[in-house]
N, C-alpha and C positions, 0 to 999 in steps of 0.2 A: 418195705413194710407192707401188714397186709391192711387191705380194707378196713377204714372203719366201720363202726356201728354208725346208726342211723344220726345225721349232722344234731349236733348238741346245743346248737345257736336258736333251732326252731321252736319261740316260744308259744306260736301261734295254736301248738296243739292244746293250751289252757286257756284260749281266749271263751269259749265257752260258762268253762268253769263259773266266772264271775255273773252271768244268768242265772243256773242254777242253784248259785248259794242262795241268789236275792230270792229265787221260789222258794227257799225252805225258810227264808227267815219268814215271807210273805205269809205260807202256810197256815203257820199255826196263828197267827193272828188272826187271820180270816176262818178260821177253824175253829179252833179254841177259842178266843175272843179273851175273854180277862183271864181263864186258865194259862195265857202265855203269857198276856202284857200286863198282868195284874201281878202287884206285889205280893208273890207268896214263898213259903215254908218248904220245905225239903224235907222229908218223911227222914228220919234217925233213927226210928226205933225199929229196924230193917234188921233180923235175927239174918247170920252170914249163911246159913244153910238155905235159906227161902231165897235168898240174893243168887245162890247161885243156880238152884232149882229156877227161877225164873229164868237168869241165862242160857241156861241149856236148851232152856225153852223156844226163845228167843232165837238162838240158833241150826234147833231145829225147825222154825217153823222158816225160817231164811231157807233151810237146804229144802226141804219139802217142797216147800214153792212151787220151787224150778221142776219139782215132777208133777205134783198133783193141780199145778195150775197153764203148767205148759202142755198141750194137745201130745196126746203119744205119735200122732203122726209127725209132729213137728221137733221131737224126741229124738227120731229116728234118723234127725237130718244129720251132716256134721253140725260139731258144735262152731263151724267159721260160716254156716249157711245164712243167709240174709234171713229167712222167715226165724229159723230159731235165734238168731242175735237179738233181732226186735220183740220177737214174745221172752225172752229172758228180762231184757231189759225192762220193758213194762211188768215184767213179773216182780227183781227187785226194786225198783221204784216206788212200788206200790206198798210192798214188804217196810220198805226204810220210811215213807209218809206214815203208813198206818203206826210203825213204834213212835214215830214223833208224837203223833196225836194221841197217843193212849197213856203219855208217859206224864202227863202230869195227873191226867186221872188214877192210875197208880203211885204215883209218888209225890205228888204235892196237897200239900195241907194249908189249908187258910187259917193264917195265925192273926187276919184282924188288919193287919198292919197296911195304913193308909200314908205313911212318908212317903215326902216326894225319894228322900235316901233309899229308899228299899227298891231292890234290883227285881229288874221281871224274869219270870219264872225261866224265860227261855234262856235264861243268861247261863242257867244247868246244865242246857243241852248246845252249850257252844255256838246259838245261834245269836250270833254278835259278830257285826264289820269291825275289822282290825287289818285294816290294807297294810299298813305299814309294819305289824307283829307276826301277818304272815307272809310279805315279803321277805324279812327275816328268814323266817324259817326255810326256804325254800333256799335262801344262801347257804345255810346251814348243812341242809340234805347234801348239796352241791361241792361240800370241801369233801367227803368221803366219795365222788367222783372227780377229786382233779388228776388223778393221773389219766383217766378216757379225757379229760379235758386237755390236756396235755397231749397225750397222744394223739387227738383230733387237731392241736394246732401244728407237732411236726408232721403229720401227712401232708396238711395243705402246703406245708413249707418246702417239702421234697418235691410236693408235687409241681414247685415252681409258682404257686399263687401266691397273692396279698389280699387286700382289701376287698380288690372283684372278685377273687375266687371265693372267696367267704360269703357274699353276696350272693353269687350264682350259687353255691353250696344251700347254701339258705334257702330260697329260691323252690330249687327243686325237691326241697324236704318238704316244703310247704305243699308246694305240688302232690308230690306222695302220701301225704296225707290225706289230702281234699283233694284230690283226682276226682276225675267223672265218673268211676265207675262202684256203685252206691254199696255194692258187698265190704269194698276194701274202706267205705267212708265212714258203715255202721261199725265195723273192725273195730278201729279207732275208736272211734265214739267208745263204744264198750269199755274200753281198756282203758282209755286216758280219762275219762269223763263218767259214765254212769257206776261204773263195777266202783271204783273209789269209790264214790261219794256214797252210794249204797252203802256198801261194807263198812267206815267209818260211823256211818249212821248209826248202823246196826249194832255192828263190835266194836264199838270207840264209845258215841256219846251216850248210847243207850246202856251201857253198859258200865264204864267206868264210875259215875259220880252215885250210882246206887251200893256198888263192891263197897265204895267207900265208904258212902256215909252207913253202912253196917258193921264198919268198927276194922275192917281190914285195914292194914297201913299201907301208906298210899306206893310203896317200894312191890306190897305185893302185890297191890291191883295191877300193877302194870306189868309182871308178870304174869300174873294170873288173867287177866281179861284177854289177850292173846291167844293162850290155848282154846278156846273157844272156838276162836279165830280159825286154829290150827284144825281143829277138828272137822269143822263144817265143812275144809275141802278136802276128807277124806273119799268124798263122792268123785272125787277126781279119778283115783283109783280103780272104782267100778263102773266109769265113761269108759276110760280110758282101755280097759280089760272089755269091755262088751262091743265095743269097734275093731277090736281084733279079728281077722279073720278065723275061723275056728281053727286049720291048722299053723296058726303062727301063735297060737296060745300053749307054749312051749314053757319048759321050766327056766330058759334063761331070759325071755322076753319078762315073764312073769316078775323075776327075779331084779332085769331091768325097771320094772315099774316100780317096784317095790323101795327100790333105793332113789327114784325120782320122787317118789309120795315122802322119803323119810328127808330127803332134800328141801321139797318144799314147805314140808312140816315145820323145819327147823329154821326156813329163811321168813317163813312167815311170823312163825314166832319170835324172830330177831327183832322184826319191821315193827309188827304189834307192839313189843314189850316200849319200844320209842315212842309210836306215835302215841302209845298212853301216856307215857311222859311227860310228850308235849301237850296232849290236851289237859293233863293232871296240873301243870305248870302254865300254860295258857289261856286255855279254855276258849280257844275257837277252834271251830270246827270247820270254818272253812281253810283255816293250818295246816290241819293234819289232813286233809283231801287234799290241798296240793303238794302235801310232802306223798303222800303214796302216789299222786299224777303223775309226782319229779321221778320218785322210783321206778314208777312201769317204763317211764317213756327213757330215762336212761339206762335200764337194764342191769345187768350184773356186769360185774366188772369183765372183759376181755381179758385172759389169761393171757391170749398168742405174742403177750410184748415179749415174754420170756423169750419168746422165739427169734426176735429182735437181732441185728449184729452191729456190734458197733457199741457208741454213748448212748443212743435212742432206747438200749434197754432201759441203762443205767436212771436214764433221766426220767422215763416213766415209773420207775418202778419207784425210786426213791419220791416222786410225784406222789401215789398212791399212800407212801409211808406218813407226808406232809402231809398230806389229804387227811388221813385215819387220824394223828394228832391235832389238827387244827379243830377235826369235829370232837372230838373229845374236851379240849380245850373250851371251846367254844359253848360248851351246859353252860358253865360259869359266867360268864360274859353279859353284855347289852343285850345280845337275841334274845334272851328270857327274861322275862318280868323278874324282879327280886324277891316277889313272893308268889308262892302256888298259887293259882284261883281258886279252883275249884274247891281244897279244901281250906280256902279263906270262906267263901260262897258258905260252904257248910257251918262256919264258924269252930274251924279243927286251928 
């Protein structure tokens, strides 16, 4: 069998995560003051043309950012260079605070309402602890990877280990992760930590409970608040084309890109159209950052089991099958509240 991907036991690359949320709930309290923790109203009379006219907006002013606030020297690094990891990241960080804080001043209205019953405002933008609804969900994400989960437990088993090999496996994913050396620790950080929870902010909560309470039904916001998503890394395309060296900008590299962009178009908009889902049906938002954490850090699925001989195909591959039905399955289920929030919130 060949190598796995990067060991699937190591949770440690989310331990972060749980700081970060507690800063965004912190935020807007400290920011906002009663515009968050104060009982207010959700704007409804939101025409769907201006809802999505602001999204666009919205998404472009996320991809803009990263040029007109990142230094053109710092521009010119790769995109894995230590200086541009950290000015992106303070780029969207800043991007994803700023729509927290302006979104109630766009979208919330004081209706008066002094019960203790009435939800604060930030409960719209998913900023509410729910350890236990998105522990869940992270189980969830994790049955459409049990065949790599499977397939990571027959390696170890061929490869003659048990319990300590799983340990020492463990072990040194950690290690790889958090190594000493600060290029490959900001990497990480990026991808498992800030690029989520940014993006989620941005194309998830800022986004979703507006589409909706403008009368879209809530099947299409979650298709529809995705493309967005899809769009904004169209800039991928023109990184990616402008690091080319001039004679390797051929018509088949071209064309290689081309079906890499319509790839990821299509896997983003898969991910998207869920994790609206889940925050359409949950309404945390620290959820859906760790379902996209779970995603980056587990990858796409390994084809190479096909290449397998023997039952270890069989067993992976029919893993993968289980997998795909048990997350299917599983909408219905305990993992989800029995009624939407968000368009409870609204009162839909």
């Amino acid at each position: 069998m060949s190598a796995p991907p990067p060991d699937f036991f190591c949770l440690q690359a989310f331990h972060r995560q749980g700081s970060l949320t507690k800063t965004l709930l912190l935020v807007p309290k400290r920011v906002g003051g009663p515009m968050f923790s104060g009982s207010r109203a959700h704007r409804v009379d939101i025409q769907p043309s201006q809802c999505v006219l602001y999204c666009l907006l919205l998404s472009s002013a996320f991809v803009l950012s990263l040029y007109g606030l990142v230094p053109t020297s710092v521009r010119r690094l790769p995109r894995d260079h230590t200086s541009h990891v950290k000015y992106r990241i303070g780029v969207v960080v800043g991007v994803a605070l700023g729509s927290v804080c302006a979104y109630p001043f766009l979208f919330g209205v004081d209706d008066g309402s002094t019960t203790e019953g009435g939800r604060p405002f930030r409960h719209f933008l998913g900023l509410e602890w729910k350890p236990c609804q998105d522990a869940k969900l992270v189980v969830h994400v994790l049955m459409l990877y049990l065949g790599s989960i499977v397939d990571n437990v027959l390696f170890i088993i061929r490869r003659g280990g048990g319990l300590g090999s799983w340990a020492k496996s463990t072990v040194e994913s950690m290690k790889y992760i958090f190594q000493d050396e600060e290029n490959s620790r900001w990497i990480w950080m990026r991808n498992l930590l800030f690029a989520p929870a940014a993006e989620e902010v941005v194309f998830r909560v800022c986004m979703v409970t507006p589409l909706l309470a403008s009368g879209i039904s809530p099947t299409k916001v979650a298709w529809v608040t995705p493309l967005f998503f899809g769009v904004a890394h169209l800039h991928h395309f023109w990184e990616s084309f402008r690091h080319l060296p001039s004679d390797q900008r051929t018509a088949s590299n071209i064309k290689r890109l081309v079906i890499l962009l319509m790839f990821q178009f299509t896997y983003t908009t898969l991910f998207g159209a869920y994790a609206s889902h889940v925050f359409l049906r949950t309404g945390s938002l620290c959820g859906v950052i760790l379902a996209h954490c779970t995603c980056n850090y587990m990858g796409l699925p390994d084809p190479r089991f096909v290449g397998y001989r023997g039952i270890d195909k069989w067993i992976v591959g029919v893993s993968y099958l289980i997998g795909i039905w048990m997350f299917i399955r599983a909408f219905d289920s305990s993992i989800f509240p029995a009624r939407s929030l968000i368009p409870e919130l609204l009162g839909m």
